[in-house]
C-alpha positions in Angstrom: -48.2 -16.1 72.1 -46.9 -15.9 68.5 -50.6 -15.1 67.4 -50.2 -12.3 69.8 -47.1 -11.0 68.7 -47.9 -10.9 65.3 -51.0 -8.3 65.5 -49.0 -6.2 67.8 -46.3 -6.2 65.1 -48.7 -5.1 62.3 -50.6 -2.4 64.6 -47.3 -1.1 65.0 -46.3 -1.1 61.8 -49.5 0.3 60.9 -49.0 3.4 63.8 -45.6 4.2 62.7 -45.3 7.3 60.4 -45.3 6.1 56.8 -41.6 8.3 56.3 -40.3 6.5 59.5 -41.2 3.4 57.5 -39.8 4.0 54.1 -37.4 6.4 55.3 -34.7 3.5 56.0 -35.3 1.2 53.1 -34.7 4.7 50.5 -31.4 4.6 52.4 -30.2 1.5 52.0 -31.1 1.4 48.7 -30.2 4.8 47.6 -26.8 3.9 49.0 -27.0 1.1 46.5 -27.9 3.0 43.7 -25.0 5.7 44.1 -22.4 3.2 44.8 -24.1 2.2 41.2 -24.1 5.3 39.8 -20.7 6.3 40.7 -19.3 2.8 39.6 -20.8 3.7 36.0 -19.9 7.0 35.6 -16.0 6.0 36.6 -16.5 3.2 33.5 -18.5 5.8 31.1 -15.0 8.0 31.1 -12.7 5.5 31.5 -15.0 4.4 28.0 -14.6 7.9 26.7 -11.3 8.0 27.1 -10.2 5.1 25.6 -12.7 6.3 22.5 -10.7 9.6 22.4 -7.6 7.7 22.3 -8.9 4.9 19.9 -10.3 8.1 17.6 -6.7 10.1 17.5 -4.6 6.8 16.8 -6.7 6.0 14.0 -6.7 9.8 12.7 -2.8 9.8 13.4 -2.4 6.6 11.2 -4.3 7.7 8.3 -2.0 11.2 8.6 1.0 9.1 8.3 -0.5 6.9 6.1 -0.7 10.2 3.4 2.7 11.2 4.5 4.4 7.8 3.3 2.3 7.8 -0.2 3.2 11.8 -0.6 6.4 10.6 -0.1 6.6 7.3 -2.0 5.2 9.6 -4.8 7.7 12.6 -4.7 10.8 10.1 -4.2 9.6 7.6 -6.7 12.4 7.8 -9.4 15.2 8.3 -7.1 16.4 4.7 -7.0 16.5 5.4 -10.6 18.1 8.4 -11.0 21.0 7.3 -8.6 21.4 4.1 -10.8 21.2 6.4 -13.8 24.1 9.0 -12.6 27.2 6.8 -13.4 26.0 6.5 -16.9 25.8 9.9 -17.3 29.3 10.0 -15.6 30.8 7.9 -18.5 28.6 9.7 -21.0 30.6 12.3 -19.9 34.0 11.5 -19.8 33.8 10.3 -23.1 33.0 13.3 -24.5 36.3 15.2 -22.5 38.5 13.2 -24.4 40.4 14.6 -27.1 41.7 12.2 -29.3 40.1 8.9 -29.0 41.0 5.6 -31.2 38.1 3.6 -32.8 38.5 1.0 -30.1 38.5 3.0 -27.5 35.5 4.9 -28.0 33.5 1.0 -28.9 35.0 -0.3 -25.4 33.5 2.6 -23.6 30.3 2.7 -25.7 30.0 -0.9 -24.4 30.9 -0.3 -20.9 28.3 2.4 -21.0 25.6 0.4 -22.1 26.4 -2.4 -19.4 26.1 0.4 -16.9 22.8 1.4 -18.5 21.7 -2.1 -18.6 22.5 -2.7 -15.0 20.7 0.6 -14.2 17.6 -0.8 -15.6 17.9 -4.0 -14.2 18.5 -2.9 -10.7 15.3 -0.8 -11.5 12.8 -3.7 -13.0 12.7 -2.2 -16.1 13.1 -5.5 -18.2 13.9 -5.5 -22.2 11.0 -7.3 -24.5 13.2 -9.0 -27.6 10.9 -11.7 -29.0 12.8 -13.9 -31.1 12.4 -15.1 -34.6 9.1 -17.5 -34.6 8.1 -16.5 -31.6 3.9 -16.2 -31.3 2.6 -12.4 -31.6 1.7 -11.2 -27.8 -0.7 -8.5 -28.5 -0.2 -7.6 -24.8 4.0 -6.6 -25.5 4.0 -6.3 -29.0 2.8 -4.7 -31.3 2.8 -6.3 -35.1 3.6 -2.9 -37.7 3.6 -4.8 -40.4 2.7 -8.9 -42.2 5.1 -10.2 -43.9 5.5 -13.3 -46.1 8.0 -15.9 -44.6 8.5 -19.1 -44.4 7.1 -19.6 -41.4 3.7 -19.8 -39.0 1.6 -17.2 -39.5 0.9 -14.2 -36.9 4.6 -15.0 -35.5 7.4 -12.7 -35.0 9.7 -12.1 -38.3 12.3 -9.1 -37.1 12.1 -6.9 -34.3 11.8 -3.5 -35.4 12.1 -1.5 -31.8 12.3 -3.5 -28.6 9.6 -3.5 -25.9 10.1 -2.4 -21.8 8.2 -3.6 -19.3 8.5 -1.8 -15.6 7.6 -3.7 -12.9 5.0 -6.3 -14.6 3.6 -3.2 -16.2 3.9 -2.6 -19.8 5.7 0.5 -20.6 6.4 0.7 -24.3 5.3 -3.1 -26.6 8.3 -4.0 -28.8 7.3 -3.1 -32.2 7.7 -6.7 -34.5 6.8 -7.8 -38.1 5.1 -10.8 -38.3 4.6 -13.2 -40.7 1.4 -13.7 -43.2 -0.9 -16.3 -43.4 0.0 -18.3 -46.9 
């Protein structure tokens, strides 16, 4: 009976209107393919979107990031300047008074200078004093004369003009003589 069945089921198969015959496997997968097609066009924006996003955080970072160093640049000194106005203040009332003694006038020279030297601590701006004997540093001083003395040669004799350094950075070498090779 199965041998039957079968050729009955391929002559009817074979009688049946070839669209009748595809017409329901295109449906079902068609179906498929825009439940597919729907699913990745939903991900393609939610991927554009978060691109957009990605795209105008990065362009709003580098914009800040410009801001911060215009800034950084425009404001650099001010730490400085606002360490630097009290000495001015005292610079100041010196001169207003009238009749000032000898020690007076030393006392406030010095107070001024402590001021100063605070200013420029605050600030990393850091003396260069090499002392007697010390070795030459060509990289913070700067030898303006030999010397002989009676002591190793190419070290420092008498500081002429002291050095500053600003923030690790060389700003102006101390100016030394050094002593001559015997």
């Amino acid at each position: 009976m199965q041998d039957q069945e079968k050729p009955e089921a391929q002559e009817n198969l074979q009688n049946a209107p070839e669209q009748e015959q595809a017409e329901p496997i295109m449906v079902a997968v068609g179906v498929d393919f825009e439940e597919k097609l729907l699913e990745t066009e939903a991900k393609l924006a939610e991927l554009q979107d978060a691109y957009l996003r990605a795209k105008a955080d990065g362009e709003n970072i580098r914009r800040r990031a410009q801001e911060d160093i215009s800034k950084a640049h425009k404001y650099a000194v001010e730490s400085f300047a606002e360490s630097m106005i009290p000495v001015k203040d005292s610079l100041e009332m010196a001169l207003k008074i009238e009749t000032i003694s000898i020690e007076a006038l030393r006392e406030g020279t010095e107070m001024t200078l402590r001021q100063l030297a605070s200013a420029f601590e605050k600030n990393r701006l850091l003396e260069i004093n090499p002392a007697r004997g010390e070795k030459l540093d060509p990289a913070k001083h700067q030898a303006v004369s030999m010397v002989p003395a009676d002591q190793d040669a190419n070290t420092v004799v008498e500081v002429l003009q002291k050095g500053y350094t600003i923030a690790d950075r060389l700003l102006r070498p101390a100016l030394v003589t050094v002593a001559q090779a015997n």
